[in-house]
C-alpha positions in Angstrom: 13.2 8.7 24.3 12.4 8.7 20.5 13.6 11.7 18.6 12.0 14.5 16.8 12.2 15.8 13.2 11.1 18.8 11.2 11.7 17.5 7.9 11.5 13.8 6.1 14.8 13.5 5.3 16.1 14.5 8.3 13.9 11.7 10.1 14.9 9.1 7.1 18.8 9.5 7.2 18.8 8.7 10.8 16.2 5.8 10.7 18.8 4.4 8.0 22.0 5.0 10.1 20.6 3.7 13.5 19.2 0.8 12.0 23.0 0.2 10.3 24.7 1.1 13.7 22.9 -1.2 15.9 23.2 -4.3 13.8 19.4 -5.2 12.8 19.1 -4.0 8.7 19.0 -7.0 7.1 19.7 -7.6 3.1 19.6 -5.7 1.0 22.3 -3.6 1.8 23.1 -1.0 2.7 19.2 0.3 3.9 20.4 3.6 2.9 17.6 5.0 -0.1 15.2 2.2 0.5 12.3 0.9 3.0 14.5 -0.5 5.2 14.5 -4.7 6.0 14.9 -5.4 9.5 15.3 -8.1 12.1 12.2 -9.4 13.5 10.3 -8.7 10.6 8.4 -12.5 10.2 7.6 -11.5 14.0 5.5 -8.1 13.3 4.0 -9.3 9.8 2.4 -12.4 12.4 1.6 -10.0 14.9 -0.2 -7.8 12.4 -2.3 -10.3 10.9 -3.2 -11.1 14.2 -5.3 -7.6 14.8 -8.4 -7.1 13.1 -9.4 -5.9 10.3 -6.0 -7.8 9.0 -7.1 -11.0 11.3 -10.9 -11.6 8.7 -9.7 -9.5 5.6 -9.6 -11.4 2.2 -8.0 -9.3 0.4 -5.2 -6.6 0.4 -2.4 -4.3 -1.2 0.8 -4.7 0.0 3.8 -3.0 -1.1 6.8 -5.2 -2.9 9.3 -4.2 -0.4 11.5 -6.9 1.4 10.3 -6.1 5.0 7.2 -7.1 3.7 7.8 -10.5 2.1 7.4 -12.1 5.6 3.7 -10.4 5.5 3.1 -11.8 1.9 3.7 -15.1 2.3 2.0 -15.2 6.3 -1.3 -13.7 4.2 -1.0 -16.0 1.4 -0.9 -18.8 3.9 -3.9 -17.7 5.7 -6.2 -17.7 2.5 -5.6 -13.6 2.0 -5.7 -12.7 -1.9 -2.7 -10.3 -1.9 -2.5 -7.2 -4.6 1.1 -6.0 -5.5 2.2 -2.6 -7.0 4.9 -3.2 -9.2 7.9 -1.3 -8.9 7.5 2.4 -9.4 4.0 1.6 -11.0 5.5 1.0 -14.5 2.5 -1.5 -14.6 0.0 -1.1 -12.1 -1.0 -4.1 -10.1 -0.5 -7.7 -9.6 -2.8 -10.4 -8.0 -1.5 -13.4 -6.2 -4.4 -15.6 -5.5 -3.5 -18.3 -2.5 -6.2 -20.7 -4.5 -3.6 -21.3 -6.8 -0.2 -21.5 -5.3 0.7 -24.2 -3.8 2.2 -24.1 -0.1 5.3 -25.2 -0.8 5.9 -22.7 -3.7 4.1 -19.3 -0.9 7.8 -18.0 -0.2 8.8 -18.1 -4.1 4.7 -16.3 -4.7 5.9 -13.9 -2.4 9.4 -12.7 -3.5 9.6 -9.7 -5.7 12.2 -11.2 -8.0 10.7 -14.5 -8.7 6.6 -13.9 -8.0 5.4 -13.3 -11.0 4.9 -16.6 -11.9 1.9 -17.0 -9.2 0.7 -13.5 -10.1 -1.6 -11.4 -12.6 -2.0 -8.7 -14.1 -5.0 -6.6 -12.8 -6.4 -3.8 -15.0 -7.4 -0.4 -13.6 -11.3 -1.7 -14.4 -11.0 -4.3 -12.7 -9.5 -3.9 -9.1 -12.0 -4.9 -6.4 -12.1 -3.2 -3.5 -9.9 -3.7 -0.8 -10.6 -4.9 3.0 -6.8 -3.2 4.2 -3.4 -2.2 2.8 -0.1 -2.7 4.6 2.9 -0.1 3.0 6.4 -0.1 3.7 7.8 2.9 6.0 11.0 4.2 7.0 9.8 6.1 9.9 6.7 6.6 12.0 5.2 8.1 14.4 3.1 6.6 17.5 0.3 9.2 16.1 -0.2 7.6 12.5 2.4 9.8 10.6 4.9 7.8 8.2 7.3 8.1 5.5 8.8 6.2 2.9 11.8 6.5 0.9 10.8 9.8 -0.7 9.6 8.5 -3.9 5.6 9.1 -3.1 4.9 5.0 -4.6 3.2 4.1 -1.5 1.2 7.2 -0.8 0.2 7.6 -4.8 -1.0 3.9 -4.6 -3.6 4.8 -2.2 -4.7 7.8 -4.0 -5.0 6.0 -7.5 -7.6 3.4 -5.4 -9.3 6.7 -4.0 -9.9 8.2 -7.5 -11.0 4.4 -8.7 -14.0 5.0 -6.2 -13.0 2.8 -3.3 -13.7 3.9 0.0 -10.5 4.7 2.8 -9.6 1.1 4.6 -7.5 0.9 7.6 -3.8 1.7 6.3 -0.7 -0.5 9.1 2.6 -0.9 8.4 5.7 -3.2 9.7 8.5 -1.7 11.4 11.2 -2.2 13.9 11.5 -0.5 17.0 13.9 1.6 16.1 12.0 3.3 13.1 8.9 4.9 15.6 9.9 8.4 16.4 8.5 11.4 18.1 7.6 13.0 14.8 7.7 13.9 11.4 5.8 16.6 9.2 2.8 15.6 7.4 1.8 16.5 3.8 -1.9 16.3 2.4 -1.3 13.7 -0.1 -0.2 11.1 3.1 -2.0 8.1 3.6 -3.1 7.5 7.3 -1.8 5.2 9.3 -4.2 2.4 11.7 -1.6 0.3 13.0 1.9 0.1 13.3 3.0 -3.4 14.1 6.9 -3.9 15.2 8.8 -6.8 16.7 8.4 -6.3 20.0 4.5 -4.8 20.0 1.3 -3.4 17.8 0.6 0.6 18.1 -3.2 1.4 17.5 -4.0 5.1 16.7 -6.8 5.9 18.2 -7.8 9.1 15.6 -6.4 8.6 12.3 -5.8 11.6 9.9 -8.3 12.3 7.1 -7.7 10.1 4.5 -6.7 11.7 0.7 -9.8 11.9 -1.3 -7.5 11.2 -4.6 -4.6 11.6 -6.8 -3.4 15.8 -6.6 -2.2 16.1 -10.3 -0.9 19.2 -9.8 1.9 17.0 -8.2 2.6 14.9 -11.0 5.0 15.6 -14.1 4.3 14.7 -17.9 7.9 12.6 -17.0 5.7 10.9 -13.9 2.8 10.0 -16.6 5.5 8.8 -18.9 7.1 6.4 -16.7 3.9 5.2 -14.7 1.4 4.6 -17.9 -1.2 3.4 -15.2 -1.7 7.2 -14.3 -2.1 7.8 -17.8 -4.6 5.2 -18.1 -6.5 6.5 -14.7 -6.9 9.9 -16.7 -8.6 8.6 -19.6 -10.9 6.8 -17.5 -11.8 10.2 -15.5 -12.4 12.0 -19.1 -14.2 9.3 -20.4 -16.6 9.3 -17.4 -20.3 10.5 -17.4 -19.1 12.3 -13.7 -15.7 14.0 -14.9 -15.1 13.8 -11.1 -15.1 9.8 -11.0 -12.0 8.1 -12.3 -13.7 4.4 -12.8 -15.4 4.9 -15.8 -16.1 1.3 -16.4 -18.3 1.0 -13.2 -19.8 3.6 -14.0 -21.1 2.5 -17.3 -22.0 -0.5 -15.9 -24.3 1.3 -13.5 -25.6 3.2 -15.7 -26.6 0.6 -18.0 -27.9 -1.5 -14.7 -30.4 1.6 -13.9 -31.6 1.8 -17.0 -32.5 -1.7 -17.5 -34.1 -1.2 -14.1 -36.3 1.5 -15.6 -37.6 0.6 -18.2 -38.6 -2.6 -16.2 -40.4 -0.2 -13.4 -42.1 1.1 -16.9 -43.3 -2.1 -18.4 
C-alpha cells in the first residue's frame, strides 16, 4: 500500500531512499537532491508517447533531467520539436528541432551535457505555444499531485508560459513505481498533473487541479531575478505592455498593429 505524507520533504527523502534500497536509481548517483533516474525509464517515456495528446503533439517542453532523456530522444525520433529549460533558468529556453538532427546524432541531441549543439536559443517573444509538457517528479500521487526536488524550476516554467499568454496543456510526467504515493500537500503555484506514466502502466487523472494562471512574484527574490535573467526579462515585457496584466508584449504589439491595419481598411 503506498504511503502517505504531510509534507514534501518528508514524501521526497523516502522516494530517494526506497528507490536506493531496492536497487533501481540509476546514474547519476546518489538520487538524493535530484529528480531521481530510474530503471525502466526508456519503457514509460514509450508508453507515454503512446497516449494522446503526447501520441499527435508537435511540440513540447520537457525538463533536462536524466529520467527524461529516454523521452527526448523517443520524441525527437517521432518528428516532436522538443523545448528545453536550461538549468535553473539561467537562460530560458532551448529548441531542438528533429528537422535537423540527424538520427544517428538523436541520443547526443538529447543529452544535457552535449545537446546544445542541435539546439537554439528561443527568446521570451518568440516561444510558440505548446501542445503538452512532460516535467520531472520525485513523487506523485494517483490524483495529479507531484513534486520535484524542491527548487520550484519545473513548476515556475509553467507559470512563465502562463504569464507569456499560452493557454494550460495537459502536464504527464515519468516515474517509476516506486515514486506514486498516497499523497502529498499541494501549493497554489503547482502545476497539474494529466498523466503519470511509469514502467509498468499509465495513470490518467480524471479531474485535474486548476491550473496557475501565472508567475506569483511575491514568491520570488531580487537574488531569484538575479540568477534567472529570463524572469527579469518576463517583467519588462509585462511593463512594457498596453495590458499591464499581459506579460507578452511583443504579441501584443503585433495585434495591435494587425487591428489597426484592419481598421482603417473597414474605413477606406
Amino acid at each position: 500500500m503506498a504511503r502517505g505524507f504531510a509534507n514534501k520533504s518528508a514524501a521526497r527523502q523516502w522516494v530517494w531512499d526506497r528507490l536506493s534500497a531496492e536497487g533501481v536509481a540509476r546514474f547519476p548517483f546518489p538520487p538524493h537532491g535530484r529528480i531521481p533516474n530510474f530503471a525502466g525509464a526508456e519503457v514509460a517515456a514509450a508508453r507515454l508517447l503512446d497516449i494522446e495528446p503526447w501520441k499527435r503533439t508537435t511540440a513540447i517542453k520537457v525538463n533536462p533531467d536524466s529520467p527524461q532523456r529516454p523521452l527526448r530522444a523517443e520524441a525527437l525520433r517521432r518528428g516532436i520539436t522538443v523545448f528545453v529549460p536550461t538549468p535553473r533558468l539561467r537562460s530560458g529556453f532551448k529548441k531542438l528541432d528533429p528537422r535537423h538532427i540527424p538520427p544517428d546524432k538523436i541520443e547526443e541531441a538529447a543529452s544535457l551535457s552535449r545537446g546544445n549543439r542541435w539546439s537554439e536559443e528561443v527568446a521570451l517573444a518568440e516561444m510558440p505555444e505548446l501542445d503538452a509538457i512532460v516535467c520531472g517528479s520525485v513523487a506523485v500521487t494517483r490524483y495529479g499531485r507531484r513534486c520535484g526536488k524542491g527548487e520550484g524550476y519545473s513548476d515556475l516554467e509553467f507559470a512563465i508560459l502562463r504569464e507569456l499568454g499560452h493557454p494550460p496543456v495537459p502536464v504527464a510526467t515519468t516515474v517509476h513505481d516506486l515514486q506514486v504515493v498516497a499523497s502529498v500537500p499541494r501549493d497554489p503555484i503547482d502545476q497539474p498533473l494529466s498523466v503519470i506514466a511509469t514502467p509498468t502502466h499509465a495513470i490518467r487523472i480524471k479531474c485535474p487541479s486548476v491550473a496557475p494562471t501565472g508567475i506569483d512574484w511575491t514568491r520570488l527574490t531580487a537574488e531569484d531575478l538575479d540568477e534567472m535573467p529570463i524572469l527579469a526579462e518576463l517583467k519588462r515585457m509585462a511593463s512594457n505592455a498596453q495590458n499591464p496584466t499581459t506579460a507578452n508584449s511583443n504579441r501584443l504589439k503585433r495585434w495591435a498593429r494587425d487591428e489597426n491595419v484592419t481598421v482603417l481598411r473597414d474605413r477606406q
